[in-house]
VEXDREN-2710 file (C-alpha; in Angstrom, 1 decimal):
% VEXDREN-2710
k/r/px/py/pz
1/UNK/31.0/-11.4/-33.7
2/UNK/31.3/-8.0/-33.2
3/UNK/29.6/-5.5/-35.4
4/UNK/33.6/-3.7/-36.1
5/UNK/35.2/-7.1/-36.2
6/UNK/31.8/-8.2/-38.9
7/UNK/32.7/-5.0/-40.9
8/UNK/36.4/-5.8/-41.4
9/UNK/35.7/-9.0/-42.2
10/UNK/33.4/-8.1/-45.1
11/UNK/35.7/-5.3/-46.0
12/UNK/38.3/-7.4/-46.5
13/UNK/36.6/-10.6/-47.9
14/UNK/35.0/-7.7/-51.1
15/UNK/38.7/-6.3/-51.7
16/UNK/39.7/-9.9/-52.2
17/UNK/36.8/-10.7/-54.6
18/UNK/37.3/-7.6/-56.2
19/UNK/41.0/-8.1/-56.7
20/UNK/40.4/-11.5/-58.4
21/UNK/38.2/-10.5/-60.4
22/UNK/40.2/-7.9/-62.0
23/UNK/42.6/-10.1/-63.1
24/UNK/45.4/-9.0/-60.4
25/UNK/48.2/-10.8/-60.2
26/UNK/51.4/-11.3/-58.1
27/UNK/54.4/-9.7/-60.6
28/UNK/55.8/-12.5/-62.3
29/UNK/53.3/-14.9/-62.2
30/UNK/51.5/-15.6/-66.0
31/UNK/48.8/-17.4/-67.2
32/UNK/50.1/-19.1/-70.7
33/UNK/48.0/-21.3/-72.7
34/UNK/48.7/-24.8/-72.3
35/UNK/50.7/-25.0/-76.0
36/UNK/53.3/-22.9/-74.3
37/UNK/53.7/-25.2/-71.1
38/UNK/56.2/-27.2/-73.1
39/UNK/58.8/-25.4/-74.6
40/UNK/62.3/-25.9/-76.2
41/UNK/64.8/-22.5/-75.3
42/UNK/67.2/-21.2/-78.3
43/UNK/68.9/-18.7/-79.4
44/UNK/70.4/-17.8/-76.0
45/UNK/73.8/-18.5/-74.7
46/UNK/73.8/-21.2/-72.3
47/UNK/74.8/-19.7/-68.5
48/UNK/75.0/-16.2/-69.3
49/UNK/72.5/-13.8/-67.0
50/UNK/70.0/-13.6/-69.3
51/UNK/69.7/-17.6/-70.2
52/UNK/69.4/-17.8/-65.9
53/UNK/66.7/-15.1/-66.3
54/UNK/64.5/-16.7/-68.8
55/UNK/65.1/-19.9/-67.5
56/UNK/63.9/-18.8/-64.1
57/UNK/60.9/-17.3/-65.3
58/UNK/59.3/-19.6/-67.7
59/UNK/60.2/-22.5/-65.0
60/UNK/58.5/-20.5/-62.3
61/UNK/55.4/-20.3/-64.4
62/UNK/55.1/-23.8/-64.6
63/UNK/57.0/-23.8/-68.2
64/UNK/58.5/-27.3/-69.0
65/UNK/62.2/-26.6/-70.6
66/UNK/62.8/-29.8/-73.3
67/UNK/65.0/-29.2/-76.2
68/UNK/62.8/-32.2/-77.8
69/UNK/59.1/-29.8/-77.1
70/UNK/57.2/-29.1/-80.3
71/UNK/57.4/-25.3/-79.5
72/UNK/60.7/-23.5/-79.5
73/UNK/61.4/-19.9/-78.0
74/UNK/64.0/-18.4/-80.0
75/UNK/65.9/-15.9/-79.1
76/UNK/67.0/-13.7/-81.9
77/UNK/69.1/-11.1/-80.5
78/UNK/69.7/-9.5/-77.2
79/UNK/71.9/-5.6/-77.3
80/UNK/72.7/-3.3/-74.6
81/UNK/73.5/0.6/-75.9
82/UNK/74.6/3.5/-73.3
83/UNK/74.7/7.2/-74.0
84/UNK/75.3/9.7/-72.0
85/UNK/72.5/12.0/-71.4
86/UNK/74.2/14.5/-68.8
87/UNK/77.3/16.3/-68.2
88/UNK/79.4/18.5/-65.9
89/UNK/80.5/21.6/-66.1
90/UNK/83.9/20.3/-67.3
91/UNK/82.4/18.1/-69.8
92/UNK/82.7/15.0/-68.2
93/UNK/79.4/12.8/-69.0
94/UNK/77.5/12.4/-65.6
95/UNK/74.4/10.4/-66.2
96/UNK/74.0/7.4/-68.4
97/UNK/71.2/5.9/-70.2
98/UNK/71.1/2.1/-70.4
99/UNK/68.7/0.5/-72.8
100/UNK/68.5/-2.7/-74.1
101/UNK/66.8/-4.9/-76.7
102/UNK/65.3/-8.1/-76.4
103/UNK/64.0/-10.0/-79.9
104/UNK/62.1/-13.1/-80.4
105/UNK/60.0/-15.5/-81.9
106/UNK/58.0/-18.8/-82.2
107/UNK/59.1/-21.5/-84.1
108/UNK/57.9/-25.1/-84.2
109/UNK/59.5/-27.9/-84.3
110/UNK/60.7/-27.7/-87.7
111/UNK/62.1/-24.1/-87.1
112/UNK/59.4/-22.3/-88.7
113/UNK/58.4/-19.0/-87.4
114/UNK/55.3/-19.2/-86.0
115/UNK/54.8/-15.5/-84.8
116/UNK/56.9/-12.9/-84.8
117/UNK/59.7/-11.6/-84.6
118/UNK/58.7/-9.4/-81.7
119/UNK/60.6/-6.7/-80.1
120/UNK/61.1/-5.3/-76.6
121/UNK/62.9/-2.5/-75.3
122/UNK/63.8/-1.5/-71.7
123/UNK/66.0/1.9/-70.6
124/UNK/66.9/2.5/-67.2
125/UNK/69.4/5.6/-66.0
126/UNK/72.1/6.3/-63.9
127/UNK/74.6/8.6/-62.2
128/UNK/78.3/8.2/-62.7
129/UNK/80.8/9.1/-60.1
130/UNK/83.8/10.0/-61.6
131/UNK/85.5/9.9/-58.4
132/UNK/84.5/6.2/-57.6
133/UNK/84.5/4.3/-60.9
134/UNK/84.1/1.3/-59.2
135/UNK/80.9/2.0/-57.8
136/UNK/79.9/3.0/-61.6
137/UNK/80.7/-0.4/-63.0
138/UNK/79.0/-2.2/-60.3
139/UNK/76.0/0.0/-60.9
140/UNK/76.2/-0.7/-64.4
141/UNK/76.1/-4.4/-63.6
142/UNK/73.3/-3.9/-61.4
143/UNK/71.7/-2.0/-64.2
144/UNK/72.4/-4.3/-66.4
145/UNK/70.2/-7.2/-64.6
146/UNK/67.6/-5.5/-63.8
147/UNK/66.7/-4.6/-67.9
148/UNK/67.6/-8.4/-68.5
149/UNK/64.8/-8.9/-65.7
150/UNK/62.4/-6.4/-67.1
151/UNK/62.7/-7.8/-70.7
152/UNK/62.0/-11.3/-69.3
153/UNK/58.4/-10.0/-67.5
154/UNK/57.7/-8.2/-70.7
155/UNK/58.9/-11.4/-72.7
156/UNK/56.3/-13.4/-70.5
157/UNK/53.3/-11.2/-70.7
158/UNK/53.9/-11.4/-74.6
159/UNK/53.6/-15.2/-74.2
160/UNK/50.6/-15.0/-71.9
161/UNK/48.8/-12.6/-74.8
162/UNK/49.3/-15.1/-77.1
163/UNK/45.7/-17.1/-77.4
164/UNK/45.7/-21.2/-78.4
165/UNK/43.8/-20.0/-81.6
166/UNK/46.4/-18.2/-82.8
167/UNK/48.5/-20.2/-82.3
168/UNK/46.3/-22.7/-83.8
169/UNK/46.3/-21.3/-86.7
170/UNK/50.0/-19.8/-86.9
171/UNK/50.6/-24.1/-86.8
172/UNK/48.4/-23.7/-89.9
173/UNK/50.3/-21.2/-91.8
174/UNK/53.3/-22.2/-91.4
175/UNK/52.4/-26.3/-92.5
176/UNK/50.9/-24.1/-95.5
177/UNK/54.4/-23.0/-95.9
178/UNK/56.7/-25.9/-95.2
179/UNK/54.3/-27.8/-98.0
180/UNK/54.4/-25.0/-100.6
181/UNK/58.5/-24.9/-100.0
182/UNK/58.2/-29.0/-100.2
183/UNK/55.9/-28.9/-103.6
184/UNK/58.3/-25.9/-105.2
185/UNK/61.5/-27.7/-104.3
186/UNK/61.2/-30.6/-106.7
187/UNK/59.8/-28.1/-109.5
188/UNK/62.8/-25.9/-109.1
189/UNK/65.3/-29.2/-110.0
END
């Protein structure tokens, strides 16, 4: 081998070692703990853009969707807001600032709340053409995916900082709970 072709080679071979052992990944691809492999989607109405994006990502990640899985994803509440955040020289608004909301929990199977709630937020911006309004709405629709999209990756790499231990013990608390509500209820009658 040639001593250019030998340098490459080694070049390349230590950018790939050192790459791995950074913990790089491809965007979108997680690690979760094996608890979260099995999960039960809530909260979320059924075919709208956001149910396709979630869905789509926790399958893609190797994320088993069963409404009977001991782990439930709920979704608690999902908003868009725009304001305008520029404006002509008449007064009309000229730039828009999407952002949008994204809250969740855990629950097991019971509907406890394991952990959270937890709360993301995404803003994106864009230009409106007063001339060509419907080139503003489809923007706007466009914009509106791509927050969906980027609360879904920030939804996953929530799930993939979540460690089995704690969940281990949130499963712990919250049996804690559902027995102390059990014990009170028949002392309350």
């Amino acid at each position: 081998m040639k001593p250019a072709r030998y340098g490459l080679w080694l070049s390349l071979l230590t950018l790939l070692l050192l790459a791995s052992g950074c913990g790089f990944q491809l965007r979108g691809e997680v690690s979760l703990p094996s608890e979260l492999q099995r999960l039960n989607l809530s909260g979320v109405q059924s075919g709208s853009p956001l149910s396709q994006a979630l869905r789509q990502s926790l399958t893609s990640n190797g994320v088993e969707l069963s409404e009977t899985a001991d782990l439930s994803l709920a979704v608690l509440g999902y908003s868009t807001d725009q304001r305008a955040i520029t404006f002509t020289g008449t007064g009309q608004s000229a730039q828009f600032e999407v952002s949008g909301t994204l809250r969740f929990n855990l629950q097991n199977s019971n509907g406890t709340e394991l952990m959270g709630p937890f709360s993301l937020d995404a803003q994106r911006t864009y230009q409106s053409d007063q001339n060509n309004t419907t080139a503003s709405i489809s923007e706007r629709k466009m914009i509106d995916r791509e927050l969906e999209r980027s609360l879904v990756q920030q939804l996953m790499l929530r799930l993939q900082a979540i460690t089995s231990a704690q969940l281990a013990q949130a499963q712990q608390a919250a049996e804690a709970r559902e027995l102390q509500a059990q014990q009170a209820a028949p002392a309350a009658q």
